[in-house]
C-alpha positions in Angstrom: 35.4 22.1 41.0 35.1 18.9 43.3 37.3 16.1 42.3 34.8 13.6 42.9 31.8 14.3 42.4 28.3 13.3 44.9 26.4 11.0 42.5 24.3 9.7 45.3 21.7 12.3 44.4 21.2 10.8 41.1 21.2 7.2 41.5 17.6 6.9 42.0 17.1 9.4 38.3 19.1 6.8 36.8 17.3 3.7 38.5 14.0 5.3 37.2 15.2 5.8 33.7 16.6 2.4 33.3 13.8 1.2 34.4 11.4 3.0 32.2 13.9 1.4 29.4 13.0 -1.6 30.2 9.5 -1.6 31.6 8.1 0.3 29.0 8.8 -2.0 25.9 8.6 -5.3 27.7 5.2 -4.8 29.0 3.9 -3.4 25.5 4.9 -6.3 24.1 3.2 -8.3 26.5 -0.2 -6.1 25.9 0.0 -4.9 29.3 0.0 -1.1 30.7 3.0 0.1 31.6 1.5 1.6 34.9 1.2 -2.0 36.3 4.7 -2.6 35.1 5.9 0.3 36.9 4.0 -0.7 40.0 5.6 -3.8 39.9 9.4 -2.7 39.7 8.9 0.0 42.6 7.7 -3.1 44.6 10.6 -4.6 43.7 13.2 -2.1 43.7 12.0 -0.5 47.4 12.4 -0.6 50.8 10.4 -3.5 51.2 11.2 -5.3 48.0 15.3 -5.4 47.6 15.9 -2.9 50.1 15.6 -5.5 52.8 18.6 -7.3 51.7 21.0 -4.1 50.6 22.2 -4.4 53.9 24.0 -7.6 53.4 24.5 -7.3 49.7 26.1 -3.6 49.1 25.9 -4.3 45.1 21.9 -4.3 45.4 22.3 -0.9 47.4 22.9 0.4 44.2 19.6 -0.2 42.5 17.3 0.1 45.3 15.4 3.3 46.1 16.5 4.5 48.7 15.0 8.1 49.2 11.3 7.4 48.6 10.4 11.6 49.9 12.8 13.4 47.5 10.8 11.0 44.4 7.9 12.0 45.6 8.2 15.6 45.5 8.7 15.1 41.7 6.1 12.7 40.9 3.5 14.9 42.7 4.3 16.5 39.1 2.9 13.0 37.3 -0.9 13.0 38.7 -0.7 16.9 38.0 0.5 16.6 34.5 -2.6 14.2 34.1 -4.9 16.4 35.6 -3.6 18.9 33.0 -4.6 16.6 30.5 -7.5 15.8 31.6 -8.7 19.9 31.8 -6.7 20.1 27.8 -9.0 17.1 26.3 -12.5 18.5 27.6 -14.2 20.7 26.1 -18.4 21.4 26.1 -19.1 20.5 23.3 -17.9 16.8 24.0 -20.0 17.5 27.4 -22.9 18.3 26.3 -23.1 15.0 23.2 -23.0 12.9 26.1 -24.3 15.0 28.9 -27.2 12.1 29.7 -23.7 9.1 30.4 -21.5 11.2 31.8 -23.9 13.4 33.9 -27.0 11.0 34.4 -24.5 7.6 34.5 -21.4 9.1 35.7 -22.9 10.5 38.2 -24.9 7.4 39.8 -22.3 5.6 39.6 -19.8 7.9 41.9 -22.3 8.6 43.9 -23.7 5.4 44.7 -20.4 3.5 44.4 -19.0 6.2 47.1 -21.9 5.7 49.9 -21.9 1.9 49.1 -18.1 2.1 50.2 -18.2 4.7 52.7 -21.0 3.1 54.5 -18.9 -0.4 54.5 -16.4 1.6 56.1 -18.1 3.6 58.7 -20.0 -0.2 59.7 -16.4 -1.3 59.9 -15.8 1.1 62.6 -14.3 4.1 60.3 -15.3 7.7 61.3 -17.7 9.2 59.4 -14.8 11.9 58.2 -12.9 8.9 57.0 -15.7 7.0 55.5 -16.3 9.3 53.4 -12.9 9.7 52.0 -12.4 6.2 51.5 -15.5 6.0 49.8 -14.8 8.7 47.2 -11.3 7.6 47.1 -12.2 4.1 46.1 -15.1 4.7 43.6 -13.2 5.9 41.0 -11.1 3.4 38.7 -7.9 3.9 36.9 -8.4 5.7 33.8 -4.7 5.3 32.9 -5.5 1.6 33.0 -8.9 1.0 31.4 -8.8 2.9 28.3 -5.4 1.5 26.9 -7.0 -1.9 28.1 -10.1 -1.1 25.7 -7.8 0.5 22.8 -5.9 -2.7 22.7 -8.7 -5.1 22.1 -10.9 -2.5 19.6 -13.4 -2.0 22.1 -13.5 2.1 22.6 -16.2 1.9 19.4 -18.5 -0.7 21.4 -21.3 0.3 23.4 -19.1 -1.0 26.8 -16.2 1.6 25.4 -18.6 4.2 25.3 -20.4 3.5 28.8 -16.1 2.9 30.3 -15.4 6.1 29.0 -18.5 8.3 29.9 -18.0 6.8 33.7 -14.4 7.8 33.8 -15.0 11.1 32.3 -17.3 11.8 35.2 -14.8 10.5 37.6 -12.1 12.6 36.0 -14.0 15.9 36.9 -14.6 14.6 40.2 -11.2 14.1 41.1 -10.8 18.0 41.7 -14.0 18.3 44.1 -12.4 15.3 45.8 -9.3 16.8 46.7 -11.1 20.1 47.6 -13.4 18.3 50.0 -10.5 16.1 51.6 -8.6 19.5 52.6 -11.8 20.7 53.5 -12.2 18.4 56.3 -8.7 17.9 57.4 -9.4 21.8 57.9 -13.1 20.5 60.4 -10.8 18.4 62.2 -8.4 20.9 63.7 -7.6 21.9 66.8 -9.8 25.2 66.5 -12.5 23.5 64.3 -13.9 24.4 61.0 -15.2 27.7 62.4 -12.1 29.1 63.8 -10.6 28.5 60.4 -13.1 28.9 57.3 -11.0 32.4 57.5 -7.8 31.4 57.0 -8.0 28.5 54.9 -11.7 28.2 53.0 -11.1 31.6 52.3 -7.8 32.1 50.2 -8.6 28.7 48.5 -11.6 30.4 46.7 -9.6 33.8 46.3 -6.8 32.0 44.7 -9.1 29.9 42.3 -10.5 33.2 41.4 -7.2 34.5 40.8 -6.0 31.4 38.9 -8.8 32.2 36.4 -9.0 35.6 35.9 -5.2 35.4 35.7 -4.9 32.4 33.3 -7.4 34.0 31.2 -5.4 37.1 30.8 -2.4 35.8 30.7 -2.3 32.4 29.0 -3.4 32.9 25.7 -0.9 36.2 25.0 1.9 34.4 26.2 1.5 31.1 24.1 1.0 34.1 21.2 4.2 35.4 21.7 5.5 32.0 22.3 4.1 30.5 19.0 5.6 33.9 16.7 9.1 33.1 18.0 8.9 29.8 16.5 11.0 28.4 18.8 10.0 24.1 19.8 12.2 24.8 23.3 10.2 28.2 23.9 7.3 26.6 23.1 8.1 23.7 25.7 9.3 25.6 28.3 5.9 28.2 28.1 3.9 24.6 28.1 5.8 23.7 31.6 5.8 27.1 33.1 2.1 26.9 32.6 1.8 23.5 34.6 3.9 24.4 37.2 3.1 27.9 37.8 -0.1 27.2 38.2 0.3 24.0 40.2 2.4 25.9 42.8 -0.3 28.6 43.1 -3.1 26.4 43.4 -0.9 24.8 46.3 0.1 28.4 47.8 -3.5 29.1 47.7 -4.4 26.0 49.9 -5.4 24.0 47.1 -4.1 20.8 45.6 -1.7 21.1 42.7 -3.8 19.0 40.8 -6.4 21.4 40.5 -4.6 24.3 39.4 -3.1 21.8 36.6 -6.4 21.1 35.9 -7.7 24.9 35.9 -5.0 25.4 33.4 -6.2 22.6 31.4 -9.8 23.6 30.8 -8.8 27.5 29.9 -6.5 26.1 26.9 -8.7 23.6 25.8 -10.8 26.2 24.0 -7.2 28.0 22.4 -5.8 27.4 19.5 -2.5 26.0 21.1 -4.7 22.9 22.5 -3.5 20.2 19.7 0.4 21.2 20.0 0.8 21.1 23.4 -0.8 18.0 23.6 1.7 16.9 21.6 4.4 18.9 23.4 3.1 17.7 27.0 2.9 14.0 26.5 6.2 12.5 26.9 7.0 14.9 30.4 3.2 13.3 31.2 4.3 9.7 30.5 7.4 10.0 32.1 6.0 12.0 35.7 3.2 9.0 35.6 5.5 6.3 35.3 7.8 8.0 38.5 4.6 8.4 40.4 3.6 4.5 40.2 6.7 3.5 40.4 6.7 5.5 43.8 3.4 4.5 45.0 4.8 0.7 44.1 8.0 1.3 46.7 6.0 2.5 49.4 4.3 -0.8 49.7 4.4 -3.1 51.9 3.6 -6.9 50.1 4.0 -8.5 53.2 1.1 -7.0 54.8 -0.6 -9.3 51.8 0.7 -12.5 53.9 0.5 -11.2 57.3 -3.1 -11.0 56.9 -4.0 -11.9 53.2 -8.2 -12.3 54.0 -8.3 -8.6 54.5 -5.8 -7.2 52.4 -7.0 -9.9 49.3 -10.8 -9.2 50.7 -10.9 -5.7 50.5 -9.9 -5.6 46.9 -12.2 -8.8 46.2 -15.4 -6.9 47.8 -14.1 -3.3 46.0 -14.0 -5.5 42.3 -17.6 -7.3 43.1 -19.6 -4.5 44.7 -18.6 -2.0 42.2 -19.4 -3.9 39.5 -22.8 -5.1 40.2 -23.5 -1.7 41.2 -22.4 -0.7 38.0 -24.1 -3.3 36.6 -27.1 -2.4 37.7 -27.1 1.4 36.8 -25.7 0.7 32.9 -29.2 -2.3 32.5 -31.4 0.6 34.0 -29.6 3.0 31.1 -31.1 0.2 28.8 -27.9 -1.7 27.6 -27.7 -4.9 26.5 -26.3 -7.3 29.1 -23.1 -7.7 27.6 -22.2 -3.9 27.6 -22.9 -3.9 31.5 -21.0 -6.9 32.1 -18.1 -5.4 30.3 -18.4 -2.3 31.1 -18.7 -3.0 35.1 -15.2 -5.5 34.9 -13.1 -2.7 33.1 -14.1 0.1 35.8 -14.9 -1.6 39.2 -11.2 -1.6 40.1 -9.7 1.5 42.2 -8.0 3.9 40.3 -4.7 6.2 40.2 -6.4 9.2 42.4 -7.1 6.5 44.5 -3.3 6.8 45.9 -3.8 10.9 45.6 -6.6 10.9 48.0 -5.5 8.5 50.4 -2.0 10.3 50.5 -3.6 13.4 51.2 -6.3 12.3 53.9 -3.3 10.7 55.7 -1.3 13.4 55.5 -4.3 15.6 56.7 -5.2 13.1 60.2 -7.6 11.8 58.5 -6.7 8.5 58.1 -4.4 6.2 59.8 -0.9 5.6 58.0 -1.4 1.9 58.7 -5.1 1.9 57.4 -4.4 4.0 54.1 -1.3 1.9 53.6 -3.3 -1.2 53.6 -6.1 0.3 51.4 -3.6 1.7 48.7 -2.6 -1.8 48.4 -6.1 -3.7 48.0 -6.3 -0.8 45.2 -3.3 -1.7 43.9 -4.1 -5.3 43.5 -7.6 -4.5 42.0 -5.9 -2.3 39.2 -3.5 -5.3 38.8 -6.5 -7.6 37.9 -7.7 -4.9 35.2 -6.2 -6.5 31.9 -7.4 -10.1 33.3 -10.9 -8.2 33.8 -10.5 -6.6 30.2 -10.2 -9.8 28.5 -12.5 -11.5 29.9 -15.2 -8.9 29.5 -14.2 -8.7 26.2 -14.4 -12.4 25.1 -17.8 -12.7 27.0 -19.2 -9.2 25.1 -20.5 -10.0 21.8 -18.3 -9.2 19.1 -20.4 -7.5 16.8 -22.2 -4.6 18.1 -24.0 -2.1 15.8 -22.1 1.0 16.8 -23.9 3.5 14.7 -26.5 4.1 17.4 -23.2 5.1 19.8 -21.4 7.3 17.2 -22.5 10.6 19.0 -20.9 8.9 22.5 -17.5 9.0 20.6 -14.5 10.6 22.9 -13.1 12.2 19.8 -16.8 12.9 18.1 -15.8 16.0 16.0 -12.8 14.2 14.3 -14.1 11.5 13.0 -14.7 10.9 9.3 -13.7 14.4 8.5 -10.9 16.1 6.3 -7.9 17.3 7.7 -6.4 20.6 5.5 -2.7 21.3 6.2 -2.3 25.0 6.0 -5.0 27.3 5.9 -3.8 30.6 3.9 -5.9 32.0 0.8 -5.7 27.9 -1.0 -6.4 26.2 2.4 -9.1 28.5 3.2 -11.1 27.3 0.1 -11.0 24.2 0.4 -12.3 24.6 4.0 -15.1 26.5 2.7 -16.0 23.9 -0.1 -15.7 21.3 2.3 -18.5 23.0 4.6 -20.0 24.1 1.3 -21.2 20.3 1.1 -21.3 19.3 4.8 -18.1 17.7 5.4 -16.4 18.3 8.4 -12.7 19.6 8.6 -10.1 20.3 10.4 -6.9 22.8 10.2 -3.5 23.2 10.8 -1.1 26.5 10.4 2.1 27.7 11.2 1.4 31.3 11.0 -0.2 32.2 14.7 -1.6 35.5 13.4 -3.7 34.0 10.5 -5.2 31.4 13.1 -6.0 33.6 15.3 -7.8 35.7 12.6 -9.5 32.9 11.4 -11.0 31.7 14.8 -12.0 35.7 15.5 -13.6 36.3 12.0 -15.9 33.2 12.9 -14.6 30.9 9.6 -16.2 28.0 8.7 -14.1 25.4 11.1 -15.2 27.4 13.5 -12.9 26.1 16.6 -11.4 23.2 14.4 -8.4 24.7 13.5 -5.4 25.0 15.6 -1.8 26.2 15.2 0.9 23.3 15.2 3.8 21.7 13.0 2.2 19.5 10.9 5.3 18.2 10.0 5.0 16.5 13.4 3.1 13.0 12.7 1.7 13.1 16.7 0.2 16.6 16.0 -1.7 14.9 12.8 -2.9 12.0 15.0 -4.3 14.2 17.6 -6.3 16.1 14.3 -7.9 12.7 14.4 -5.5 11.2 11.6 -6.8 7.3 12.3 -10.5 8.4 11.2 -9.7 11.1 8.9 -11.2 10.4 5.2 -8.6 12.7 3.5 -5.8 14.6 3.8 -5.3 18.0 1.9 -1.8 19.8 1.8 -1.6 23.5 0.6 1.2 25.0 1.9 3.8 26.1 -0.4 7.2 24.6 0.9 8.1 21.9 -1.2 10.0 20.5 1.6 8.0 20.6 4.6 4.9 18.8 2.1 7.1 16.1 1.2 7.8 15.2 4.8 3.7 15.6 5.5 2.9 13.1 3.0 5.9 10.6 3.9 4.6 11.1 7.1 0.7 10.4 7.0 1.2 7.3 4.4 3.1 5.3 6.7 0.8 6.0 9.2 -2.6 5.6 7.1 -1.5 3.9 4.1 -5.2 3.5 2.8 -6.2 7.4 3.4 -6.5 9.8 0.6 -3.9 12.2 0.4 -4.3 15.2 -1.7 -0.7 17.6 -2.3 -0.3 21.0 -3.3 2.6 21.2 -6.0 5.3 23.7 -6.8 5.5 22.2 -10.5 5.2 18.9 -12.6 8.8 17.5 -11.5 7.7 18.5 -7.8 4.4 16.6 -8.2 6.0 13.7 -9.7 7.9 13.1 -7.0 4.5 13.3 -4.0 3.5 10.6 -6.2 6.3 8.6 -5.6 5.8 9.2 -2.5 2.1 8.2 -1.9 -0.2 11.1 -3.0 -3.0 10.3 -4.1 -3.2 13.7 -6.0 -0.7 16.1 -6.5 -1.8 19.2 -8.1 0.9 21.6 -9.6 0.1 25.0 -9.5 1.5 26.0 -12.7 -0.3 23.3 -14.5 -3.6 24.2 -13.1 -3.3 27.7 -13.7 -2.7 27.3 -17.7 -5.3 25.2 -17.6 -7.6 27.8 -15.6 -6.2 30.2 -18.5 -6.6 28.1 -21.1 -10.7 27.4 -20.2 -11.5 31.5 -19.9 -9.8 31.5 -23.2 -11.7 29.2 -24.9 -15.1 30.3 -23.4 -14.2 33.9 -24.3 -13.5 33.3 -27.8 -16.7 31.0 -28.4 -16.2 27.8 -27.6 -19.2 25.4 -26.0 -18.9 25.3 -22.9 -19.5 21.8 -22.3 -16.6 21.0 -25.3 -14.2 23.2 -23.0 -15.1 21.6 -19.9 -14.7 18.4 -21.5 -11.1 19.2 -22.8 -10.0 20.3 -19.8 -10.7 16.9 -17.7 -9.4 15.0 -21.0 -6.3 16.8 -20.7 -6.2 17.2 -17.0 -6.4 13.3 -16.9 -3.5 13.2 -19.7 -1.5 15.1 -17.5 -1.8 13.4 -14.1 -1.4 9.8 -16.0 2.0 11.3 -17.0 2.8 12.7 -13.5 2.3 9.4 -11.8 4.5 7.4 -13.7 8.0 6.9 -11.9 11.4 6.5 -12.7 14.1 8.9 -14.2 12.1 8.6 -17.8 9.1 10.3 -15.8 10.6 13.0 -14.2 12.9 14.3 -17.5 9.0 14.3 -19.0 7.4 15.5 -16.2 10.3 18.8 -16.4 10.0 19.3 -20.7 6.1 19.2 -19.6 6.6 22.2 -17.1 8.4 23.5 -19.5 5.9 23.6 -22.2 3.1 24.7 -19.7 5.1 27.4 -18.9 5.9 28.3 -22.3 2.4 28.4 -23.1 1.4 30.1 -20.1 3.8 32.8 -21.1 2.0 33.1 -24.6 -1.8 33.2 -23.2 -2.9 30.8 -25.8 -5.0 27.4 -25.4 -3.5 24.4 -25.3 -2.9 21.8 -28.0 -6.0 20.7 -29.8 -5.8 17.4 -29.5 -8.5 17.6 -26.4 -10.7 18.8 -28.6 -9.9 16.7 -31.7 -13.3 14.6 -31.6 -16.5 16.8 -30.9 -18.6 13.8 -30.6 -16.5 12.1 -28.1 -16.1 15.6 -26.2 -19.5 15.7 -26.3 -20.3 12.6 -24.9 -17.9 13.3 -21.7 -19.2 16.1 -21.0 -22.7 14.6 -20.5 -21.7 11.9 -18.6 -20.8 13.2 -14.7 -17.5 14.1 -13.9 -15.9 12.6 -10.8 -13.4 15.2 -9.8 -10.5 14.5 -7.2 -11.1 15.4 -4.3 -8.9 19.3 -3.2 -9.1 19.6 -7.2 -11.2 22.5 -6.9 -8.6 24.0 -4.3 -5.7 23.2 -6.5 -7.4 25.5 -9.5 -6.5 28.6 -7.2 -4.1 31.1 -8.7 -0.3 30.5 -7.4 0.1 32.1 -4.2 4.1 33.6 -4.1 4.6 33.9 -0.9 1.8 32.4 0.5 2.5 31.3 4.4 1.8 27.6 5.3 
């Protein structure tokens, strides 16, 4: 081994990392996005920021990047990590609730926005070639940006959230034909033309998307089968990269952009079972290859260019911001919103956005752009999507503050997981509840463990139909991307006392006013969920000798409205002696197992003293029973063995 070892090669890792450390927090706490904050240090931290003076001051050499190529390289991985996510949180469903914004607006808006630039460019003097690409490069706006920007302020439930994120949604999907078309005509502007080379460049691009398909469609869901048996969180993470990357090199070795490939990869396991984990899984590498990317976009500017000549640098991104938004403006009135939403709406999403950089970078890199030209307009985009948060608040303080959003609940991003049930293991107890749930119309959703039984359940056609999803639901960011924050319950079922403690630790800190609902291995165990913030916790060996103890009565005689009304009397008795805490509560909450057992063991009712008054029973029963919600479930005969 060297004695000394090179650390050159990893000073700008450890500049990035520090300075995610500190940019990261800071700016959250200022209600900022990190992305500008990123921006901002690779300004400052590059060649034209500090690098100017690590000549004469060797100490700053050791925080400046240096090596912007060899960053590059890796944060290529950021914008397709994003795409990936992008492809992941689509799906048609969400497409076709909102088909008339995102196809009908969306669309107007790209396409208007992109000849209203384009055309200001080719009057400028651009070529028609590079018109175009600015123009598509510059009318689409930073969805990294906006929609944190709208989250912050409560604003993704207004009808200027919805019309935000039905514009950007269009623009996401656009990004890939984008790319496509900028290689396209790098391709026209060769030395042999666009004829000479349709052979051998048009022609593997469409033979590699083919292959990427038919390939990822074979391939994918097997492997993230195999993957998800082994239950293995590295394997899992390493199948979730091997996926990105794999199919980001072969889009590129196809003549593609690696974007798209991320993106093809996306979209075909959107519709999988795996889509909720490895959103989960793929979020922080997504974060983190983001934040490198800005940060190198922000170290490959050049601010002076903003003095040198500050009316066309500071103009461009003036006009960009102004003719954008009345343009958008315009189309969101004719969509018949009120003028607030299209004020709003147009501030938040007439800056540039991130594929702004993307497309420039590759129409450069292509010949068709100057360096100096896409240099300058990557930095009037730069500035516009620093003015984003200013534009936020001020569209938000001029929008009215109450809008009826009832009329835009169908526009929702996230419009199958809201105000539904989420069921935490779906073997023979979950599965019930799921179908008493759709029994009376409320939507659920599902989380297992077990690969096999999801996959069963999706191909048998169950009553979630696509809404459930393999995942630890242990993990509280797999719960939140079930749609936690508008869930109106939460129903545990699976049988390790363990792993449903943590759930239900878990989801009360998070949503301390949600209803939680816990399967319990006994009285003891479901004296301590309530300790813990159940709202119910149903112990299996009590409702089973209470089960027994009904068929009893019913069998020998009994009315059965007196049974039905001694069973809630002493179901109640038993779940006010359950809740109550302390040592005193759980040695009763043990000699009461103990008894339930006992009796269980002898097949005989249960004391009398539910049915002591007749007239009182009697009474009850008349009057409507409200039972807990997951009660029903709980009734279920204890499942040994049964697989969360």
């Amino acid at each position: 081994m060297e004695a000394h070892a090179d650390l050159s090669a990893y000073k700008e890792l450890l500049v990035f990392l520090v300075t995610a450390g500190i940019v990261v927090p800071v700016f959250r706490r200022l209600r900022l996005s990190p992305v500008i904050g990123f921006i901002v240090a690779g300004v400052a931290l590059g060649p034209f920021g500090l690098g100017k003076i690590a000549g004469d001051w060797p100490i700053v050499s050791r925080i400046v990047i240096g090596n912007i190529d060899e960053m590059a390289k890796v944060a290529e991985l950021g914008v397709a990590f994003l795409l990936f996510m992008i492809g992941l949180e689509l799906s048609f469903e969400r497409l076709r609730r909102m088909r008339r914004l995102v196809f009908g607006l969306g669309g107007a808006q790209v396409a208007l926005c992109a000849l209203a630039i384009g055309y200001g460019a080719w009057f400028l003097g651009a070529e028609p070639a590079s018109a175009s690409v600015i123009g598509c490069a510059l009318a689409l706006s930073s969805t990294a940006i906006v929609m944190p920007a709208l989250a912050e302020r409560k604003r993704l439930n207004a009808a200027s959230g919805r019309v935000a994120f039905s514009i950007l949604l269009f623009q996401d999907l656009m990004v890939a034909p984008f790319l496509f078309m900028v290689t396209m005509l790098a391709v026209s502007t060769g030395e042999d033309g666009l004829a000479g080379r349709l052979t051998t460049t048009l022609a593997p691009a469409f033979l590699g998307l083919i292959l990427l398909l038919v390939v990822g469609r074979l391939v994918i869901r097997p492997l993230f089968n195999h993957v998800a048996q082994a239950r293995s969180t590295e394997f899992f993470v390493a199948a979730c990269l091997l996926v990105i990357t794999a199919s980001s090199v072969g889009a590129a070795a196809a003549g593609l952009s690696m974007s798209m490939g991320a993106f093809i990869a996306g979209l075909l396991l959107a519709e999988t079972e795996y889509r909720r984990e490895v959103e989960v899984t793929i979020e922080p590498f997504k974060g983190l290859l983001l934040g490198l990317f800005f940060m190198t976009v922000g170290a490959g500017l050049d601010v002076s260019r903003v003095f040198a000549a500050p009316a066309q640098t500071l103009g461009v991104a003036l006009a960009l911001i102004a003719g954008k938004a009345a343009i958008i403006y315009a189309l969101v009135r004719v969509a018949r919103f009120t003028h607030a939403a299209a004020f709003e709406s147009a501030l938040v999403t007439a800056p540039a956005g991130e594929f702004a950089f993307v497309i420039l970078g590759a129409a450069a890199a292509g010949g068709l752009l100057a360096e100096g030209l896409a240099a300058q307009l990557v930095l009037a985009a730069t500035l516009s999507m620093i003015a984003i948060p200013a534009l936020a608040w001020a569209g938000a303080r001029r929008a009215k503050r109450r809008t009826a959003s009832a009329q835009f609940d169908a526009l929702s991003p996230d419009v199958e997981l809201s105000d539904h049930v989420i069921v935490v293991g779906y073997g023979r107890v979950g599965s019930l509840v799921g179908d008493m749930l759709a029994v009376h119309d409320i939507p659920a959703v599902a989380v297992d463990g077990d690969p096999k039984l999801v996959a069963a359940k999706r191909a048998e056609g169950c009553k979630l139909g696509g809404n459930i999803y393999w995942g630890d639901a242990g993990r509280i960011e797999l719960l939140r991307r079930c749609g936690l924050a508008g869930a109106r319950a939460l129903v545990v079922t699976m049988d390790s006392p363990a792993v449903v403690e943590r759930i239900v630790t878990a989801a009360r800190g998070d949503r301390p006013d949600m209803t939680i609902v816990a399967r319990a291995r006994d009285a003891a165990h479901a004296t301590h969920l309530y300790e813990l913030g159940a709202s119910d916790a149903i112990p299996e060996t009590i409702e089973a000798s209470l089960q027994l103890a009904e068929a009893t009565l019913v069998d020998i005689g009994v009315p059965m409205g007196l049974v039905i009304a001694s069973i809630h009397e002493k179901r109640d008795e038993f779940r006010a002696l359950l809740k109550s805490c302390g040592p005193a509560g759980e040695r009763r909450a043990i000699r009461l197992s103990t008894r339930v057992r006992d009796m269980r063991q002898r097949r005989v009712a249960p004391p009398a003293q539910g049915a002591q008054s007749a007239e009182e029973s009697a009474e009850r029963s008349a009057e409507p029973a409200a039972e807990p919600a997951g009660e029903a479930a709980a009734r279920a005969p204890r499942e040994d063995g049964a697989r969360a």
